[in-house]
Every structure is written in structure tokens, then in C-alpha cells.
N, C-alpha and C positions, 0 to 999 in steps of 0.2 A: 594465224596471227594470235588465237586466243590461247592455243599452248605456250607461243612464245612468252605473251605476255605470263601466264603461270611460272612460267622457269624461270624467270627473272625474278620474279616478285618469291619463289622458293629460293632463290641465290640471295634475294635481303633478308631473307625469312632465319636462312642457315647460317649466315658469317657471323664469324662473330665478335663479341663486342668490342675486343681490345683492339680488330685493328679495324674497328669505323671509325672516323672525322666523329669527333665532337661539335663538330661549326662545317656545314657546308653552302656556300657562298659561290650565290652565280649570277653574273652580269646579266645583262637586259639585251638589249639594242644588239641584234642578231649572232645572240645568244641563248636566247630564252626565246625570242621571236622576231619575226623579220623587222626589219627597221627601214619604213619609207614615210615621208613629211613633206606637206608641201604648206607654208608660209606658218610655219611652226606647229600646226596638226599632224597627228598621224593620219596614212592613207595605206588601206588594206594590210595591216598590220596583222600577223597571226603566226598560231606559235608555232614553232617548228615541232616535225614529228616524234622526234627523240624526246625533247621536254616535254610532250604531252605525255609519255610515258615514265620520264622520270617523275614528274608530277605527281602519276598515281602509287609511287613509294614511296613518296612521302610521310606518309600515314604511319605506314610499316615501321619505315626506319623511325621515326619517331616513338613509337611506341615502343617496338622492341630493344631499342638502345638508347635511348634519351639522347639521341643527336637531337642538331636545333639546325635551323634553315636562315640562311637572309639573301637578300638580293643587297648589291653594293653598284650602283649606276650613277649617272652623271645628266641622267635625262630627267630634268627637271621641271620639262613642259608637261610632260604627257606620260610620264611613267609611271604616276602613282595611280593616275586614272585608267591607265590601262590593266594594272594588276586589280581592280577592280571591274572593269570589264568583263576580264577573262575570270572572274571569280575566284582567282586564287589567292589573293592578298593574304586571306586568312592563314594559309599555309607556312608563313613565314615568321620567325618568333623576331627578325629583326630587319628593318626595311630602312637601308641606308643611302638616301638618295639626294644629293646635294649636290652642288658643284665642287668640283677639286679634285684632285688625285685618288687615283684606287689603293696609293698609299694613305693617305690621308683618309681616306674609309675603311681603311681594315683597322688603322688605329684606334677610331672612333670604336669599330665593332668587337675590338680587343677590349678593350675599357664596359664596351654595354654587359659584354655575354662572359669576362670574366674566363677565357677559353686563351692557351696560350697559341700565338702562330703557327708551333709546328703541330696543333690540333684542328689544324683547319684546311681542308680544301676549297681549292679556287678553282673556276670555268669561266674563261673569255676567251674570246675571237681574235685577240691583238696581240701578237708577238709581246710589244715589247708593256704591256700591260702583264701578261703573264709573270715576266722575266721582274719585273720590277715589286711584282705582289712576293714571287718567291723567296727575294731575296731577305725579304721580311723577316724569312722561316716556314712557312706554308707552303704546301704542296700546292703547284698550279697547274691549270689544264689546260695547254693551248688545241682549242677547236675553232679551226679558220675558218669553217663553214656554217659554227654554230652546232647544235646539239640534236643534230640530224638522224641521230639513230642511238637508242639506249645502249648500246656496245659501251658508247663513249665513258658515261656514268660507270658503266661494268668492269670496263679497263681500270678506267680512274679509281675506283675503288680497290681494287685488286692492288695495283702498283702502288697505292697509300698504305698497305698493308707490308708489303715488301720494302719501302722508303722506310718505316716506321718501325719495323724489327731492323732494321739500317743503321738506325742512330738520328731520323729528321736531317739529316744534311740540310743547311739553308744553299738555296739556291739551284735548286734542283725542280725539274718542270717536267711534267706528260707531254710529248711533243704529238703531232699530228699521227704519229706512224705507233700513238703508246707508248713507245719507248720513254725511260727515261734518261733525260739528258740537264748538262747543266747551262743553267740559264745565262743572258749576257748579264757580264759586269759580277758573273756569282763569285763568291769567295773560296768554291770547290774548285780542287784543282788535283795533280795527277797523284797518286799515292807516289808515287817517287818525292815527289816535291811536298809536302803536307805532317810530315813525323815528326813535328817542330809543336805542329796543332795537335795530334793525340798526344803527345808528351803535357803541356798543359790542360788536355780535356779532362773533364769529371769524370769519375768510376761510371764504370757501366750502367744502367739504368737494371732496377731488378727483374723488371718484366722481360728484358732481353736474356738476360742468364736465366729466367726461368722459361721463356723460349727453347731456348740450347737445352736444357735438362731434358725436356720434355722430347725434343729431337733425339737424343741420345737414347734416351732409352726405348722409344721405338727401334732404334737402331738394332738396339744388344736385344730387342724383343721379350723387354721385362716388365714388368709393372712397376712404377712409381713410386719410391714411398711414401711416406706423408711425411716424414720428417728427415730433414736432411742431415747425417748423422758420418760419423767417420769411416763407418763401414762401405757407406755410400757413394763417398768421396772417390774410398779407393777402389773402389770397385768402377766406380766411372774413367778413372786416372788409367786400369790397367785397361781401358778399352780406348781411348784415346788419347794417353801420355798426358794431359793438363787436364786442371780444372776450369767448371763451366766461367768461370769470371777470366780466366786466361783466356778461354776461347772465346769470351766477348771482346778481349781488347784488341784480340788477333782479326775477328770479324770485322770491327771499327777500323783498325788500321789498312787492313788491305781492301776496304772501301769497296767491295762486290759490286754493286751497281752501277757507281762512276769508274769501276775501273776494264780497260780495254781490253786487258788480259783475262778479262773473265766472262763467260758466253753469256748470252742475255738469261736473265730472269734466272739468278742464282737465288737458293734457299740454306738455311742453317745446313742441313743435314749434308748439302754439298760440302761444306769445309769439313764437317764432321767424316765423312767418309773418306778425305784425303787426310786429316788425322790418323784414323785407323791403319790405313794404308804405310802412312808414317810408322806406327805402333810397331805391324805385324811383317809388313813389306809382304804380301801375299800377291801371289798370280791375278791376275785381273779377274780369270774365272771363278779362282777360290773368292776373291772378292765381292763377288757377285752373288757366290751363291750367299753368303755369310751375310748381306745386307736383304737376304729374304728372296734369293733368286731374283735378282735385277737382270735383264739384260747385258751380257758383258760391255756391249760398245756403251752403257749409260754411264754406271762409275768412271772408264776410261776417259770418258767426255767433262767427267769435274775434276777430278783426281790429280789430274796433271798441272791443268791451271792454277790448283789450287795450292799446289804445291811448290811451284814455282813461287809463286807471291808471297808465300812464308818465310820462301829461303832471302828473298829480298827488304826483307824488313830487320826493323834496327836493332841492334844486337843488347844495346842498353833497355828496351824493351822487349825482347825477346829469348829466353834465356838461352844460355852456352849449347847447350846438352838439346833442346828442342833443334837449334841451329844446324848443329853438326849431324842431325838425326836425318833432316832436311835437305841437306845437300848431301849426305850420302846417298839417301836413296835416289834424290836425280840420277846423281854418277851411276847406281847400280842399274838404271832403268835405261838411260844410253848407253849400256854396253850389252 
């Protein structure tokens, strides 16, 4: 138990900062702890074993990244007194506990902490509390049993990192099995149906094209420059045919996370390697060796997906010459 607890507490210690929650935000009432009352006192009330251990990173994560914490409940008898009970009150930079909607409290908690919704993670027990927090913008965590085992924080932090180099899609929830999926009533929906909303969406955010940079040249297995220059450019372009801002709007559009055609838990470097593949049109094996000895069946396993979804996207957003590069090589790949 006391290793576990160390590897966890080195997994807050190591991630890092751009992809933790600035606001993390977790309900009460068997969530954070069991929830039993009888004529409006709590009775045998205690917290569950996962929150006792998320609890203790608290500290961590605060420190090391200037997250901030709140509890957002509806239990108005007995919940302030209990996070005094259990001595953790103090943990918390914002304690939002009134009647009304978990909408109605995130808003409140947007206003206090000045942190926008898709810088926030959410933890409740209730489907449609989840569904209704995310559609906000905030990443949500539905845990039906409550926070039974630090995994759940581990996940959830993990896939806010993945959502987050994504683009924050609103609407979008941790479902019970991890995974993420999109919530009822969300506004996500299939990349076939959706290139109406990247045609109006903003430029790419720069922290994701400096993402992609940084994937890339791990890739070509070079060192970074410091300053991004022409030379740079093209040298990036002759390794993946686009630049890193193309490959951000190609990442956005073909929606990796909510899209079905893509295996779970995709990362930059997976589109960037069916780029390449596009570039060079290389054997699977040569492919493999060239991204640092990968396993052949591992490229093979992005490569394709990933290539497919390119050649399906809009041709007013995607130029000529990418397009026809893209379904040639399918053609060449089914014969």
C-alpha cells in the first residue's frame, strides 16, 4: 500500500503543468464520502478510500502547479460541518455549497476563481449531473460508486490531458469504464456532421501546435530549435508534407477522441506518423524502423485510421495536393 501510495504521489510529482486542471471540483454526497441521514443529520458518514488518498495530493498538486480545489454540493445541512469534521475544509481554496443546480455552482465558481470551464475538472456520482456540468465546457468525471480507488483521479487526470491537447471539446465526460465519451444533450457530434463548426472555429490554440512541434521532432529524432525559423519550417514540411498549424486544424477536425474511427487513447504523434507514411509511402517495416524501431503491428494500428479520416475531410479546408496524396496512398495500400 505504501509503494502505491509513493507512485502515485511521483505521477503528481512528474506531470506536468500544462496538462493539469487549474480548478479541480468534486461533489460531496457519495463522492467524496458515503452519504446516510436520518431526520436531516448525517449517520456513519465516512469518506471513501480513493478520496482519502486523493486528499493526500492535494498538497502536491497545489504546490507544484498552482491548481486550486473546491467542493460544489447541494448539501446544506450537514456539509459544511462535515468537511470540518473530517479536517479537510482547509484544503479547499473554494467551498460552494448552497442549494440549486451544479450548473448554477460552477458558475458561481467561474466568477470566484476567475479559471475558464474548460480549465476545470469535475467528479460526481450522477450521470446526468456530469452530462449537464460538461456541457458547460469542463471536463466531467462520472464515478457511480464515488471515488473508490485513486485510479479514478489517475484516469481523470490523464484523459484531461488528452481532451486538452484535443481542443476542450464542451461536452465531453470520463465515463465509468475511463473512457471518454460524449455527454447527453452535448453539442459534439460525429466528424462527418461537425466541418461547419471547425470552418467557423478560432486558429488553433499555440500550446497545441507547440505540442505537434515538439511530437515531430521527437519523431525525425532532432533537437528543437529555440527559434522557429524558415529553415525549420522546411525541414518539418519535408518530414510531414504540412505545417505544424495545418496539423493542428487536421487534429481538430478529425476529432481523435470522439471519433469511432479512431482506436482509443490516440496521441499527436499518431497523426504525425500517418503523415509521414503519407510523405514517404514506406513499407510498414521501414516505417517502423524510421520512428525509432516501433514494433511493426504499432504504426500499422494508427496509420491507417488515421489516414482514412484525412482523406474524409473537406476539401475547402484541406488542400488539393494533401487530398490526392491521401487517397492515393489508400488505393496503393488496397492493392
Amino acid at each position: 500500500m505504501t509503494k502505491a501510495i509513493n507512485t502515485n504521489r511521483a505521477f503528481i510529482i512528474n506531470m506536468p503543468s500544462d496538462y493539469v486542471p487549474d480548478l479541480i471540483v468534486f461533489d460531496l454526497d457519495r463522492t467524496i464520502w458515503s452519504s446516510s441521514s436520518r431526520n436531516g443529520a448525517p449517520m456513519d458518514v465516512r469518506l471513501l478510500p480513493g478520496a482519502k488518498s486523493i486528499l493526500e495530493t492535494i498538497p502536491t498538486l497545489q504546490a507544484n502547479n498552482a491548481t486550486k480545489f473546491a467542493v460544489a454540493s447541494n448539501n446544506t445541512n450537514w456539509g459544511k460541518s462535515m468537511l470540518q469534521q473530517f479536517q479537510i475544509a482547509h484544503l479547499f481554496n473554494y467551498v460552494e455549497i448552497r442549494s440549486g443546480s451544479k450548473v448554477a455552482h460552477f458558475k458561481h465558481l467561474r466568477r470566484k476563481s476567475g479559471v475558464p470551464f474548460n480549465g476545470m475538472l469535475f467528479f460526481d456520482d450522477r450521470k446526468e449531473i456530469a452530462d449537464a456540468v460538461s456541457n458547460l465546457g469542463a471536463l466531467a468525471v462520472h464515478a457511480p460508486r464515488g471515488l473508490q480507488s485513486i485510479n479514478i483521479f489517475l484516469t481523470a487526470m490523464k484523459q484531461y490531458s488528452r481532451w486538452h491537447a484535443a481542443g476542450c471539446r464542451r461536452g465531453v465526460v470520463v465515463a465509468a469504464n475511463g473512457k471518454l465519451h460524449a455527454a447527453r444533450g452535448s453539442p459534439v457530434s460525429s466528424p462527418a456532421t461537425n466541418k461547419a463548426e471547425w470552418r467557423r472555429s478560432p486558429f488553433p490554440r499555440p500550446s497545441l501546435m507547440a505540442e505537434i512541434v515538439k511530437a515531430g521532432y521527437d519523431i525525425m529524432q532532432r533537437t528543437q530549435p529555440e527559434n522557429w525559423c524558415t529553415k525549420a519550417n522546411q525541414d518539418w514540411r519535408a518530414s510531414f508534407g504540412a505545417g505544424p498549424s495545418s496539423v493542428a486544424i487536421v487534429w481538430q477536425m478529425i476529432d481523435p477522441l470522439n471519433n469511432p474511427g479512431i482506436p482509443n487513447s490516440p496521441q499527436l504523434h499518431h497523426l504525425l506518423w500517418a503523415l509521414k507514411f503519407m510523405k514517404t509511402y514506406e513499407t510498414d517495416r521501414n516505417l517502423a524502423s524510421n520512428l525509432g524501431g516501433k514494433d511493426v503491428k504499432t504504426p500499422r494500428k494508427w496509420v491507417k485510421p488515421f489516414v482514412k479520416e484525412i482523406a474524409r475531410l473537406c476539401e475547402d479546408l484541406v488542400s488539393g495536393h494533401l487530398r490526392r496524396t491521401t487517397v492515393s496512398s489508400l488505393e496503393r495500400e488496397s492493392t
